[in-house]
N, C-alpha and C positions, 0 to 999 in steps of 0.2 A: 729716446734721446739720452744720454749719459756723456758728463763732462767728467774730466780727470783733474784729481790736485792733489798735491802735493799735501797738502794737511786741510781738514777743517774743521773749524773750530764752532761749536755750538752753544750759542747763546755771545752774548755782547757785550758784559758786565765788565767788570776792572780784568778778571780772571781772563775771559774770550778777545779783549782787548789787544791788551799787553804779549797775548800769546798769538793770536793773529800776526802785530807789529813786528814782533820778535820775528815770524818763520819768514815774513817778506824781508824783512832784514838782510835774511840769509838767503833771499835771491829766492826762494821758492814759491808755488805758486799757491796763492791762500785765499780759502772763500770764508763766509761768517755767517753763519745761518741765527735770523734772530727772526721769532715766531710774534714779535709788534711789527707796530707799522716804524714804530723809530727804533732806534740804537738807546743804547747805554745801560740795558736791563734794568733790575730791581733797584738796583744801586742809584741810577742817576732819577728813574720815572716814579718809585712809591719808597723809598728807603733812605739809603745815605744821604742824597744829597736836598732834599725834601725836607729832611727832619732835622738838619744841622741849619739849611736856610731859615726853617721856620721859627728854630731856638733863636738863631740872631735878630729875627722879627720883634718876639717875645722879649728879648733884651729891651732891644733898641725901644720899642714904642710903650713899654712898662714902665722903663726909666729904671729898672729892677738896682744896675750896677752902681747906680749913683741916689740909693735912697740913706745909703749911710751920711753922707754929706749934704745933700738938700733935702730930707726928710723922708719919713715913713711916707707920707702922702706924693711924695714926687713922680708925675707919671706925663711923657711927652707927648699922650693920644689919651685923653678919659675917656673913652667907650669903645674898645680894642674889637673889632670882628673875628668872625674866622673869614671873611673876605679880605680884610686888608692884610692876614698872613698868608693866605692863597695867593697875592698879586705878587709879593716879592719869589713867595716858592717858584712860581711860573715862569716868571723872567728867568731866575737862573738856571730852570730846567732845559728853559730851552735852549741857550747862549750852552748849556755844556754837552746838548744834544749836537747842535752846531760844529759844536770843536773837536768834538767825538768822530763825528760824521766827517768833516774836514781830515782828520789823520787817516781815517781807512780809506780814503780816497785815495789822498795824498802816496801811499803807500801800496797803492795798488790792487787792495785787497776786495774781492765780489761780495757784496752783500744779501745774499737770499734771503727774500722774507718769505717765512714760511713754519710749520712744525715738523721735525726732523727726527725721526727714526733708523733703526738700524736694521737692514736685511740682510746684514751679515757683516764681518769685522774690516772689509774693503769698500761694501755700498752703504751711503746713508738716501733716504727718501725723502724728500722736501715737498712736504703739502700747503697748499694755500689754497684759496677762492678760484684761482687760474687753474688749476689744478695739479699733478702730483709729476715729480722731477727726479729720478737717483741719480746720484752723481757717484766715482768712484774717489776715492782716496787711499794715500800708504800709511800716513795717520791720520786721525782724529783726536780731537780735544774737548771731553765732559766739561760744558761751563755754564748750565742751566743753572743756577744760585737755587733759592729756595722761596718758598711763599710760605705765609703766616698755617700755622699748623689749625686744626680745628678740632673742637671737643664735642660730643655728642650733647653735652650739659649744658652747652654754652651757643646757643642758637645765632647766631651771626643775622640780624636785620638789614644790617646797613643804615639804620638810622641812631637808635640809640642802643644795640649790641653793634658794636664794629671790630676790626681788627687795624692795624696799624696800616695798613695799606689804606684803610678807609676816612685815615681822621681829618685829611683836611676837605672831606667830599661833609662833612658836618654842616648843617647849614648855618646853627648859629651854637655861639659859645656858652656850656650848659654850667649852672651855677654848682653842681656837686657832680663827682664821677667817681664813678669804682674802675681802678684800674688791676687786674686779672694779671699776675707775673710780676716778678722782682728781678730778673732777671736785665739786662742792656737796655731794649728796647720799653722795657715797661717802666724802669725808674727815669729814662730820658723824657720819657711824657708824662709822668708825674709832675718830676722837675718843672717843665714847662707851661702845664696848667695848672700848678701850683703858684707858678713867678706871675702868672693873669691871673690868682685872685681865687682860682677855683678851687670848691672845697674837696680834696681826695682822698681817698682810704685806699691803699695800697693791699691788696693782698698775696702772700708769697707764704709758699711750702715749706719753706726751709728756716731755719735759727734765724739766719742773716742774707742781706741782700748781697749779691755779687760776689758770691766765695772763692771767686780767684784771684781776688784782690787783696791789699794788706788790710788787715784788721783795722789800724788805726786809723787809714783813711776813711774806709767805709764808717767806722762809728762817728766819725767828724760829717763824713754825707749825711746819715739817718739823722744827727742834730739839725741840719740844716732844711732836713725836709720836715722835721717835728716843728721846729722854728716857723717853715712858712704857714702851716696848719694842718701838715698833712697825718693823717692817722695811718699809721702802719698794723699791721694784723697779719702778725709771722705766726709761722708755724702750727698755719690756717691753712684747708685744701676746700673748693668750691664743690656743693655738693649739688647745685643747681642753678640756673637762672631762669627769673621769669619775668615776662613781660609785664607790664600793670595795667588797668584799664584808664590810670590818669596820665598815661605816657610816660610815669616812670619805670627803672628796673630793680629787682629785687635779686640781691646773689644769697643765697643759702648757704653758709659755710656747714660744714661737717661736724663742728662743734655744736649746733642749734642755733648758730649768732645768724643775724640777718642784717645785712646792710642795703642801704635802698639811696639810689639814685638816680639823677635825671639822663647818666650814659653812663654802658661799660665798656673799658677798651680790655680783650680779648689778649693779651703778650705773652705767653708759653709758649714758649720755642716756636721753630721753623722749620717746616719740610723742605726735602729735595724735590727739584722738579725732576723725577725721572719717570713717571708714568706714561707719556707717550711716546719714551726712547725705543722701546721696544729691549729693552736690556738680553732677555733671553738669548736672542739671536746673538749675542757676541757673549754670551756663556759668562756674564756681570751679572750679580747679585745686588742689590742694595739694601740695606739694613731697615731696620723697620718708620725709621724718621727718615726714611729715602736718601741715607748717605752711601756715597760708592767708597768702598776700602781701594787704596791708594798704598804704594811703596813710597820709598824715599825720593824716590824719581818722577813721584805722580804718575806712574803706571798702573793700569786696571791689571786683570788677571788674563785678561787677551792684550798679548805685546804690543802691540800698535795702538792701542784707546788707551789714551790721558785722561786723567781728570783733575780739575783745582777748582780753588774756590770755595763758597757756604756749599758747591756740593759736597763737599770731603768732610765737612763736621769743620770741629773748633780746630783756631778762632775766629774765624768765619770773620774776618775784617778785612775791609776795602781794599786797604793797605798791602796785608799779606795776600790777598786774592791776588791783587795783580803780577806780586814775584814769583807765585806758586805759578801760575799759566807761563811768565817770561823762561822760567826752569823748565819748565814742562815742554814747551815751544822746542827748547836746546833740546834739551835729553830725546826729542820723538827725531832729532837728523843727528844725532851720535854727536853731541857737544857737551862734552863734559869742562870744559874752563868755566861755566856760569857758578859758583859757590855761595850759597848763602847759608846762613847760618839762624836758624828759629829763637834761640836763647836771644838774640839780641834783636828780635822781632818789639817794636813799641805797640803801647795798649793807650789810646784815645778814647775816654768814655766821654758823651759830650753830655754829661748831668749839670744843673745849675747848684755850685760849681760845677766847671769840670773835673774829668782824675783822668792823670796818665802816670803809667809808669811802665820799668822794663827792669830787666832780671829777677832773680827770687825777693819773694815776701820774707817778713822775720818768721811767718808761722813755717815754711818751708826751710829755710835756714836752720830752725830749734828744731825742726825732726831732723835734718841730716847732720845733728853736732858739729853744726860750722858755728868758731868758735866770732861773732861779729858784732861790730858795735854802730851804732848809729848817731848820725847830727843831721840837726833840726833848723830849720830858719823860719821864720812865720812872718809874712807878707805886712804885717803892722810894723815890721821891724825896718823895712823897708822904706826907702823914702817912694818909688815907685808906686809902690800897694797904698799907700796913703794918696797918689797924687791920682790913681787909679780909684780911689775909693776901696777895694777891697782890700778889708785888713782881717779879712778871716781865714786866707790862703794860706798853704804852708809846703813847705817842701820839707823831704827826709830822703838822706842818703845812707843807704846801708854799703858797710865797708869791714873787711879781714881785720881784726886784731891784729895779730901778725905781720902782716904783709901790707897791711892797707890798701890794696887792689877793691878796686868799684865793684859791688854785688848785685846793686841793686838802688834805682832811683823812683821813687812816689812823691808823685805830686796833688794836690787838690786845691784851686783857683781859678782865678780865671788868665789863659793862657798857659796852661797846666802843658796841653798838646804841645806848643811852641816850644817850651821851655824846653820839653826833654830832650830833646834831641841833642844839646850840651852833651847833658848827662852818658847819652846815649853813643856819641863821638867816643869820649874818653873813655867807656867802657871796650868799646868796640877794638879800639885800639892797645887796649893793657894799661891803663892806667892810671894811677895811686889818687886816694884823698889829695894829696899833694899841691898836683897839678892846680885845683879850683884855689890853694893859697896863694901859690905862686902867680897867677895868670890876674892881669890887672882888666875889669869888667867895664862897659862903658856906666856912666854914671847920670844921673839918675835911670836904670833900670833892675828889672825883675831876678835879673840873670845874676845881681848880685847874692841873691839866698843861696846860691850854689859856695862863694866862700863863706859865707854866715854859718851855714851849716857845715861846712867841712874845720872850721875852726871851734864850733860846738861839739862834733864827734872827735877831734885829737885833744879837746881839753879832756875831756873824758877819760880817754888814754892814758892821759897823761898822769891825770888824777889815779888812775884806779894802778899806773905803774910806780 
């Protein structure tokens, strides 16, 4: 039996979504192979949407946002489960399973459940329980995402060795944790069992956490994780993990240090899922973290196979997954009017605070002798950040000397995500510090530190002219 289409797209995620949507759009005939029983891949069922619910959980019933005004001790649940943040993750998993499910319908697009390989760069094979289906297509679209990577060091139990797919399957919430990686995903759960009380040690490879970010944000983060109690142990590598016989675990760092706790979450990087593609057959290689090399078009190296998404590597966000498959969708039926532009791609870290920002860092900036000046506004200064409680937020706008044209927007509070997209407008469009003086903001809100700070970097200017 073999069915013909027009394109199909493997895997379900933001990336397989958005590019499925897209190729019906255009009147073509689209199937979506997703190897669960439900839709919405990594992203909606153990990742994005999981881990931003369960932060809001962590918020909400901590009381975390509002201890500066009603006290250190202020908390809206005293004995927080990891059941009662499992009840709210669930609901919204499923309500966007739901909505997910609803648009590929809506759109006409086949859903095969199954695991899909390639017999050649026209037939893909679709295995399940029922048993095995090739179907033909003129393209195909790589949109497997990725699964937590594994260390031979690092034994994965599932009870107290876990990986991030595993934390909210925890059964109860463990009074000390070693979390394994500084990286996205490791300092989000820090963050968050650090705001419920638990005691964490962070360990990470590198100087500093999160080096594609601006320096000063990050050192404003690492106060705030030192602040809740959290021990950081940089430019530390694990030299082992072991189980204990009291049910705790014991990580061996490389240095001789030993840190011991009652869980460790596993966070160094993420693989591609491309082991049962069968890559060979379509003359695709993937790199050793299972990434597929991609052109600008999201073309493999066989002209008809796409790929977008955490399988292409960084930066592997929800976000840009979905434009990368919507591009990718156009460019596989010869549509070139879709344009987007990476440099003004935004970056949403969801740590407690959160950080977003978009265009260059100062430390990028000062290696390419762009000559640029900065203003500052800090969320105390705010009547908003006061009425909000958070008065340790801050925003910074990097801006051309010369020219005054927007370089670059970092944010760190709460509503950081929100905010930028201001920023993020006026950049997009060309244009000046100016603009945030000029432009009258609603009052009382957040969105005022955009002129606080643009009148803190032209005094500047003005000073130093």
């Amino acid at each position: 039996m073999s069915s013909v289409y027009d394109l199909i797209v493997i895997g379900s995620g933001p990336a397989g979504q958005r590019a499925a949507i897209h190729g019906a759009k255009l009147g073509k005939r689209v199937a979506l192979v997703e190897n669960r029983e439900v839709v919405g891949g990594a992203c909606i069922n153990t990742g994005t949407i999981p881990s931003k619910t369960m932060r809001e959980a962590v918020l909400h019933l901590s009381g975390y946002n509002y201890r500066s005004i009603y006290g250190m001790n202020y908390r809206v649940k005293e004995r927080i489960t990891m059941a009662d943040l499992a009840f709210r993750v669930q609901h919204v998993i499923k309500t966007e399973i739901d909505v997910t499910q609803a648009q590929l319908s809506r759109n006409n697009i086949e859903v095969l459940t199954g695991s899909a390989s390639f017999e050649d760069p026209t037939h893909v094979r679709v295995s399940n329980s029922r048993g095995t289906t090739v179907y033909e297509a003129a393209a195909t679209l790589i949109a497997t995402g990725t699964k937590p990577a594994t260390s031979p060091k690092v034994p994965i139990n599932g009870t107290t060795i876990i990986n991030s797919d595993l934390v909210l399957d925890l059964k109860t919430l463990p009074k000390t944790m070693i979390i394994v990686g500084g990286g996205v995903i490791g300092v989000e759960y820090t963050c968050m069992f650090a705001a419920l009380g638990v005691r964490c040690t962070l360990i990470e490879r590198r100087p500093r956490l999160l080096e594609f970010a601006d320096q000063e944000i990050v050192e404003s983060l690492s106060y705030h994780l030192r602040d809740s109690r959290v021990t950081m142990r940089l430019n530390e590598e694990v030299e082992s993990v072991e189980s204990m016989d009291d049910g705790t675990v014991v990580a061996n760092l490389e240095s001789k240090k030993k840190v011991t706790g009652d869980t460790l979450l596993y966070a160094v990087g993420r693989q591609g899922n491309v082991d049962e593609l069968n890559l060979p057959a379509i003359g695709v290689e993937a790199d050793n973290r299972g990434r597929i090399p991609v052109d600008k078009d999201f073309r493999t190296k066989c002209p008809n196979i796409f790929a977008a998404g955490d399988v292409i590597g960084f930066p592997s966000l929800a976000s840009v997954s979905m434009e990368q498959g919507r591009v990718a969708s156009a460019r596989a039926f010869g549509d070139e009017t879709i344009l987007s532009n990476p440099s003004y791609y935004p970056y949403g870290i969801y740590t407690i605070p959160e950080i977003s920002f978009i265009g260059k860092t100062e430390e990028q900036l000062t290696e390419e002798d762009v000559p640029y000046e900065v203003g500052v506004a800090y969320y105390r200064e705010i009547a908003r950040g006061q009425i909000r409680g958070d008065t340790t937020g801050r925003l910074k706008l990097i801006f051309h000397r010369e020219n005054h044209s927007l370089l670059g927007v970092h944010i760190i509070g709460e509503g950081a995500s929100e905010l930028l997209h201001i920023g993020q407008a006026v950049m997009a469009l060309g244009g000046t510090i100016e603009y945030f003086v000029d432009t009258v903001f609603n009052y009382p809100t957040l969105a005022e530190c955009y002129k606080v700070a643009a009148f803190n970097g032209l005094n500047r200017v003005s000073k130093l002219d």
